[in-house]
The first five atom37 places (N, CA, C, CB, O) and aatype in JSON, in Angstrom:
{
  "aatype": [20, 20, 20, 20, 20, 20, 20, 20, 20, 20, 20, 20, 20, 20, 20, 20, 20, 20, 20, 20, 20, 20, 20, 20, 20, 20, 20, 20, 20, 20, 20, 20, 20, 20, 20, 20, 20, 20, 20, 20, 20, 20, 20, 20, 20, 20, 20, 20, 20, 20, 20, 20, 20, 20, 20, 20, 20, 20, 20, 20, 20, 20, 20, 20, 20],
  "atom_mask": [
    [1, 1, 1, 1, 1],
    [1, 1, 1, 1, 1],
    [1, 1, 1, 1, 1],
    [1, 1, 1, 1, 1],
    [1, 1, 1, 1, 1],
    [1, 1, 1, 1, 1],
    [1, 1, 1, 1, 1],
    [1, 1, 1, 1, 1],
    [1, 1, 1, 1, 1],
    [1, 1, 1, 1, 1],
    [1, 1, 1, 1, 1],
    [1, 1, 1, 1, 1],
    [1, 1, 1, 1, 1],
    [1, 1, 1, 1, 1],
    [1, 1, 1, 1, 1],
    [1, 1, 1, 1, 1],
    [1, 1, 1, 1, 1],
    [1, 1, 1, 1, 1],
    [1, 1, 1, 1, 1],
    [1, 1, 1, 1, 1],
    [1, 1, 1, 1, 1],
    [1, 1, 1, 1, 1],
    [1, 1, 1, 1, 1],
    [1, 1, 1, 1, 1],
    [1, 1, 1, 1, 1],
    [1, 1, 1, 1, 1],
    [1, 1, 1, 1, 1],
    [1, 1, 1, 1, 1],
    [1, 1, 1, 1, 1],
    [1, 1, 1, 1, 1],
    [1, 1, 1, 1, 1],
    [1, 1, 1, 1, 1],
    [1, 1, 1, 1, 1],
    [1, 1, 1, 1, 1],
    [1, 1, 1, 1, 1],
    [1, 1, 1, 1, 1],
    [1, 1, 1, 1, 1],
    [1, 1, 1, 1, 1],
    [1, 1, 1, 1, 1],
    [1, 1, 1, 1, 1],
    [1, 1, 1, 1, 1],
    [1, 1, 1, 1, 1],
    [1, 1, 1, 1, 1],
    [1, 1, 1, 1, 1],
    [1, 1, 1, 1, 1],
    [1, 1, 1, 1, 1],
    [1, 1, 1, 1, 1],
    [1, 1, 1, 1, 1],
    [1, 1, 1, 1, 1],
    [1, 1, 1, 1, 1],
    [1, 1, 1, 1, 1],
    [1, 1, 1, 1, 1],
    [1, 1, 1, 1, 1],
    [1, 1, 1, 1, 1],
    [1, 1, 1, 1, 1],
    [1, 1, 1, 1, 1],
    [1, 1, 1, 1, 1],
    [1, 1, 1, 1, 1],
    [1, 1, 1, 1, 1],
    [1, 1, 1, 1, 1],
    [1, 1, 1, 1, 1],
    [1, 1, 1, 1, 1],
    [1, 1, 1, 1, 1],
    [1, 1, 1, 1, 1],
    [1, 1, 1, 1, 1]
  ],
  "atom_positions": [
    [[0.17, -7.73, -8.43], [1.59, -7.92, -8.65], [2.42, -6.91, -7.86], [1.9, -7.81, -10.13], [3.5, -7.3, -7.44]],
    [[2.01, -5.6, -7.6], [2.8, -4.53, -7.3], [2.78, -5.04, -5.4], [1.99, -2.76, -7.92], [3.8, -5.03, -4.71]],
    [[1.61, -5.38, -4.95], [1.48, -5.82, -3.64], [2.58, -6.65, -3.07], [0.34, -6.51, -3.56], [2.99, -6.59, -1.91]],
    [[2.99, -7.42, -4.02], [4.56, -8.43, -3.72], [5.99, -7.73, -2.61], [5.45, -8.63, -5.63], [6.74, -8.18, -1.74]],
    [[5.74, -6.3, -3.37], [6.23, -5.78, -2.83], [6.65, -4.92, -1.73], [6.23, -5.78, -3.24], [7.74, -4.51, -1.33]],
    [[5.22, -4.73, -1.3], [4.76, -4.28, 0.14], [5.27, -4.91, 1.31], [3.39, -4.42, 0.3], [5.28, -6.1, 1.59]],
    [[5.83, -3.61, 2.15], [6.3, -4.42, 3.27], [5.09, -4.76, 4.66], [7.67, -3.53, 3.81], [4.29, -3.93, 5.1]],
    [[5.24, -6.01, 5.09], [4.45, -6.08, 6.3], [5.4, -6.39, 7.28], [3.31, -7.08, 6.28], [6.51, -6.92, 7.33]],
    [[4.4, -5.77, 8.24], [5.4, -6.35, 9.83], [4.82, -5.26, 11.08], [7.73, -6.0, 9.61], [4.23, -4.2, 10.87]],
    [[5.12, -5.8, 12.32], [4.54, -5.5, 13.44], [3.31, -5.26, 13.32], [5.05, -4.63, 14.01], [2.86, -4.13, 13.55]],
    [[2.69, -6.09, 13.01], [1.0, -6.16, 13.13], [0.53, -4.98, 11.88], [0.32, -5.58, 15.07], [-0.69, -4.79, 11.87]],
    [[1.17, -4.32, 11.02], [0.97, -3.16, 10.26], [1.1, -3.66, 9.22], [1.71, -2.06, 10.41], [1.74, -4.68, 9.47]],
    [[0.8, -3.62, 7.59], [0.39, -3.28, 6.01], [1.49, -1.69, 6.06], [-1.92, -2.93, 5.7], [1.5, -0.62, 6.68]],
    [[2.24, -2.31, 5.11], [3.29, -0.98, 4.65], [2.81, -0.69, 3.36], [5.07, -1.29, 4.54], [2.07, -1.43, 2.72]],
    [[3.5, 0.97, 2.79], [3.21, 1.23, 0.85], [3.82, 0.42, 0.28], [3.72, 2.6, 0.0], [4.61, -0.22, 0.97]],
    [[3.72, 0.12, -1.07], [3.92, -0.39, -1.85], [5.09, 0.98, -2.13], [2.68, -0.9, -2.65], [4.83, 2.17, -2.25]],
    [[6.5, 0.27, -2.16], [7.51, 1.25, -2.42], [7.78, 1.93, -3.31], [8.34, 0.95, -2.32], [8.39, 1.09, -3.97]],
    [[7.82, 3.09, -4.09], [8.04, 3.62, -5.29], [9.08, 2.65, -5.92], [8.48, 5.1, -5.2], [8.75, 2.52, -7.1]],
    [[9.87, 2.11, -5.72], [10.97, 1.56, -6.38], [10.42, 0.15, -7.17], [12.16, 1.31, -5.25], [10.95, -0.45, -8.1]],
    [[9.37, -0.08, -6.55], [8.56, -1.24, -7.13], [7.69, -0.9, -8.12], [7.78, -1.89, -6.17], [7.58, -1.71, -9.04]],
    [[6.75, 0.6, -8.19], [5.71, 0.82, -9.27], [6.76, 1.41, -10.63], [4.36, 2.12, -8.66], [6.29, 1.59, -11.75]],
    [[8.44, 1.68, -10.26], [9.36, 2.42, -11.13], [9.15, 0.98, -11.64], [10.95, 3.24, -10.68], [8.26, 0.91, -12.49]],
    [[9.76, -0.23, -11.32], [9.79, -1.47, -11.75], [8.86, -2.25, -12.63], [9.87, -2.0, -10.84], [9.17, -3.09, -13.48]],
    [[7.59, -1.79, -12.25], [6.14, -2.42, -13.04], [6.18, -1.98, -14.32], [4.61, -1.93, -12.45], [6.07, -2.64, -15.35]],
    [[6.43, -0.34, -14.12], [6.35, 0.69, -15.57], [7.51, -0.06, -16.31], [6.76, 2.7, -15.34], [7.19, -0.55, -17.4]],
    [[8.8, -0.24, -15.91], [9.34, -0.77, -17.08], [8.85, -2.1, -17.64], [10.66, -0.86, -16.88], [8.5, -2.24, -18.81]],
    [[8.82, -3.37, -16.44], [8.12, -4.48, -16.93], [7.07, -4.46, -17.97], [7.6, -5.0, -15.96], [7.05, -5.14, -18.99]],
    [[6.15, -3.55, -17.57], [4.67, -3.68, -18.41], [4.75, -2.06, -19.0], [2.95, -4.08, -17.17], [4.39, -1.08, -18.36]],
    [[5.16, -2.04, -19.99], [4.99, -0.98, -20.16], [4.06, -0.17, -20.35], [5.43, -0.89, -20.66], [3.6, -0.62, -21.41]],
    [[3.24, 0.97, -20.01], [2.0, 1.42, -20.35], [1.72, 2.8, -21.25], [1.41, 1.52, -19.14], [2.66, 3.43, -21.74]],
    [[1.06, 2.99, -21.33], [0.88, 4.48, -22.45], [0.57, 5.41, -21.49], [-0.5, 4.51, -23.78], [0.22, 6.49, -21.96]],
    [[0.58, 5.33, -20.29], [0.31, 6.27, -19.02], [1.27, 7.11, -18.69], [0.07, 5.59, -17.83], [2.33, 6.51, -18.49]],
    [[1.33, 8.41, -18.54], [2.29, 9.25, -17.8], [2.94, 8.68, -16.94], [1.82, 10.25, -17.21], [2.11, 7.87, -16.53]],
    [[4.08, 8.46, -16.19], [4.82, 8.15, -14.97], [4.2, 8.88, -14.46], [6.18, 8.24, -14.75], [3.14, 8.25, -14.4]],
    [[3.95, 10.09, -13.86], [3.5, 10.98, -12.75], [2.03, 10.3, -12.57], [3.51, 12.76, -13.15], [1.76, 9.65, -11.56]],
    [[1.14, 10.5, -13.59], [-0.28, 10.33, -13.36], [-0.71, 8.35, -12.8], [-1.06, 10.91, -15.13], [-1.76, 7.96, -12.3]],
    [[0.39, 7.61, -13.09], [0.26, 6.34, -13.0], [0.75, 6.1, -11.53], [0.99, 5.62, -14.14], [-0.06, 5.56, -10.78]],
    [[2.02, 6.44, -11.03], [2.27, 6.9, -9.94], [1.36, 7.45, -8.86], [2.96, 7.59, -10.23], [1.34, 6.92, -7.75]],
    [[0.76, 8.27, -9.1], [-0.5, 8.85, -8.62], [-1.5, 8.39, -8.43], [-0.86, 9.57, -9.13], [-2.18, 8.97, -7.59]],
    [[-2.09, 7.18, -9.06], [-3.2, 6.7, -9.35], [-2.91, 5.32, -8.23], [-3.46, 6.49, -11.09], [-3.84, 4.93, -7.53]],
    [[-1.9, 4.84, -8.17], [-1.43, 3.31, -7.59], [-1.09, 3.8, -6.13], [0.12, 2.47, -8.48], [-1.25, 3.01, -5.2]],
    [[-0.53, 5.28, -5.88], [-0.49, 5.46, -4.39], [-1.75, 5.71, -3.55], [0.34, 6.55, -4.13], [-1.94, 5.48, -2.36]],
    [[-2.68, 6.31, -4.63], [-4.02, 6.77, -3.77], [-4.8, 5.91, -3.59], [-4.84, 7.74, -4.26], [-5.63, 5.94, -2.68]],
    [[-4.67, 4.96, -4.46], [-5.38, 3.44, -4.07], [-4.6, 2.57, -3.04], [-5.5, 2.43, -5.46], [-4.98, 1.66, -2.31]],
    [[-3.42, 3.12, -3.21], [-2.59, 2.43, -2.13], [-2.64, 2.8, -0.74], [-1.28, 2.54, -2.44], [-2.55, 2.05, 0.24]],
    [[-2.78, 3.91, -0.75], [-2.98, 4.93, 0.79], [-4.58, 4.25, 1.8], [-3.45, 7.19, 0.08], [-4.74, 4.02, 3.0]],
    [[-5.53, 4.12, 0.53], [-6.94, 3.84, 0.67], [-6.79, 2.15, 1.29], [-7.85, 4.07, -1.01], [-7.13, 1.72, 2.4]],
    [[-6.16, 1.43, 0.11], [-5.78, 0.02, 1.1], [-5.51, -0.11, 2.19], [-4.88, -0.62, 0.88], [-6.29, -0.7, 2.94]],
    [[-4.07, 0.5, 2.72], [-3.55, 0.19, 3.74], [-4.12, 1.21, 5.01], [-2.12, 0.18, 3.43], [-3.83, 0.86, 6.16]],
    [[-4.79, 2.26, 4.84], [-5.65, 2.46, 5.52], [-6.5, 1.16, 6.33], [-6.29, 3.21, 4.73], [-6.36, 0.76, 7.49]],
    [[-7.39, 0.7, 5.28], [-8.86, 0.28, 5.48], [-7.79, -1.69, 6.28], [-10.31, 0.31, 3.23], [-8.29, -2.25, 7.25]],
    [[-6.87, -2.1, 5.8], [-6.33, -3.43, 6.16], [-5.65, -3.1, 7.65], [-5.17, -4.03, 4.94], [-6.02, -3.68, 8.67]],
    [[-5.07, -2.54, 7.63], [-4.69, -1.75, 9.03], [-5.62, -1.16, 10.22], [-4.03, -0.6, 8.63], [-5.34, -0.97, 11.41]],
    [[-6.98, -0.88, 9.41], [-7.92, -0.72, 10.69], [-8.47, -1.67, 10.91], [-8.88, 0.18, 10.73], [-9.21, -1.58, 11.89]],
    [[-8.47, -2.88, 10.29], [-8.73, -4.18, 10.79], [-7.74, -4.89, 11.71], [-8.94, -4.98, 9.72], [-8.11, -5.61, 12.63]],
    [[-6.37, -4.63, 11.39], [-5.54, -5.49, 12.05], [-5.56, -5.05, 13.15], [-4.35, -5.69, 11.63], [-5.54, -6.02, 13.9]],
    [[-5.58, -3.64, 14.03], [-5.65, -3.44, 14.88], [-6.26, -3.27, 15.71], [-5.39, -3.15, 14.85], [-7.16, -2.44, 15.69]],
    [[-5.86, -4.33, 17.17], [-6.25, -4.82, 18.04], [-7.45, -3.44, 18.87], [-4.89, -5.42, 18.75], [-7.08, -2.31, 19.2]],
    [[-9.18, -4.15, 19.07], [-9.71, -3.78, 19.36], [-9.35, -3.22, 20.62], [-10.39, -4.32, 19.1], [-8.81, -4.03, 21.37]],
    [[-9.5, -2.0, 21.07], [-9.64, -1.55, 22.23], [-10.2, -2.15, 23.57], [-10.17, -0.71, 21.96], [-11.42, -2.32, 23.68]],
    [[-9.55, -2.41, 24.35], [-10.45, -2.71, 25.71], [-10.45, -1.77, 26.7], [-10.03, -3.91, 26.45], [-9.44, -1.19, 27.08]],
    [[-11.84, -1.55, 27.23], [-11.76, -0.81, 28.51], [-11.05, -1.05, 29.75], [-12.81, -0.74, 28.89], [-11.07, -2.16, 30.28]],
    [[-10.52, -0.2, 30.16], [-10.08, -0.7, 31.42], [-10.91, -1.32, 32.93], [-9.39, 0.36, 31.73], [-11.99, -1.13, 33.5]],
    [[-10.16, -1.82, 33.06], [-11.32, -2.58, 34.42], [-10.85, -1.28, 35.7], [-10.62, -4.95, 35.18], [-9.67, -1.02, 35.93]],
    [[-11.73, -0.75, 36.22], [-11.03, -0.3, 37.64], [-11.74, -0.26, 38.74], [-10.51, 0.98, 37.64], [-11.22, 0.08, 39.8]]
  ]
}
């Protein structure tokens, strides 16, 4: 659900914006700290768009010379 909100574009996977996980916490409310829940959704988030982004980008070619 929080992914909805992620921006994509120029061949790149963007974060999931804080203004969106502020949004989830009120929707769903949880028994979780804000800080520690926050924390938990960016580092998985960092780890995503890492690993989707080293796919999207275009393999290297050698140069011919």
């Amino acid at each position: 659900m929080l992914s909805c909100g992620r921006r994509v574009g120029f061949g790149a996977v963007g974060y999931i914006p804080l203004t969106e996980i502020e949004s989830y916490l009120r929707l769903f409310s949880t028994d979780e700290d804000f800080e520690y829940f926050t924390d938990c959704i960016r580092a998985m988030d960092a780890i995503y768009v890492a690993s989707v982004n080293r796919k999207l980008k275009p393999a290297s070619k050698p140069a011919n010379g």
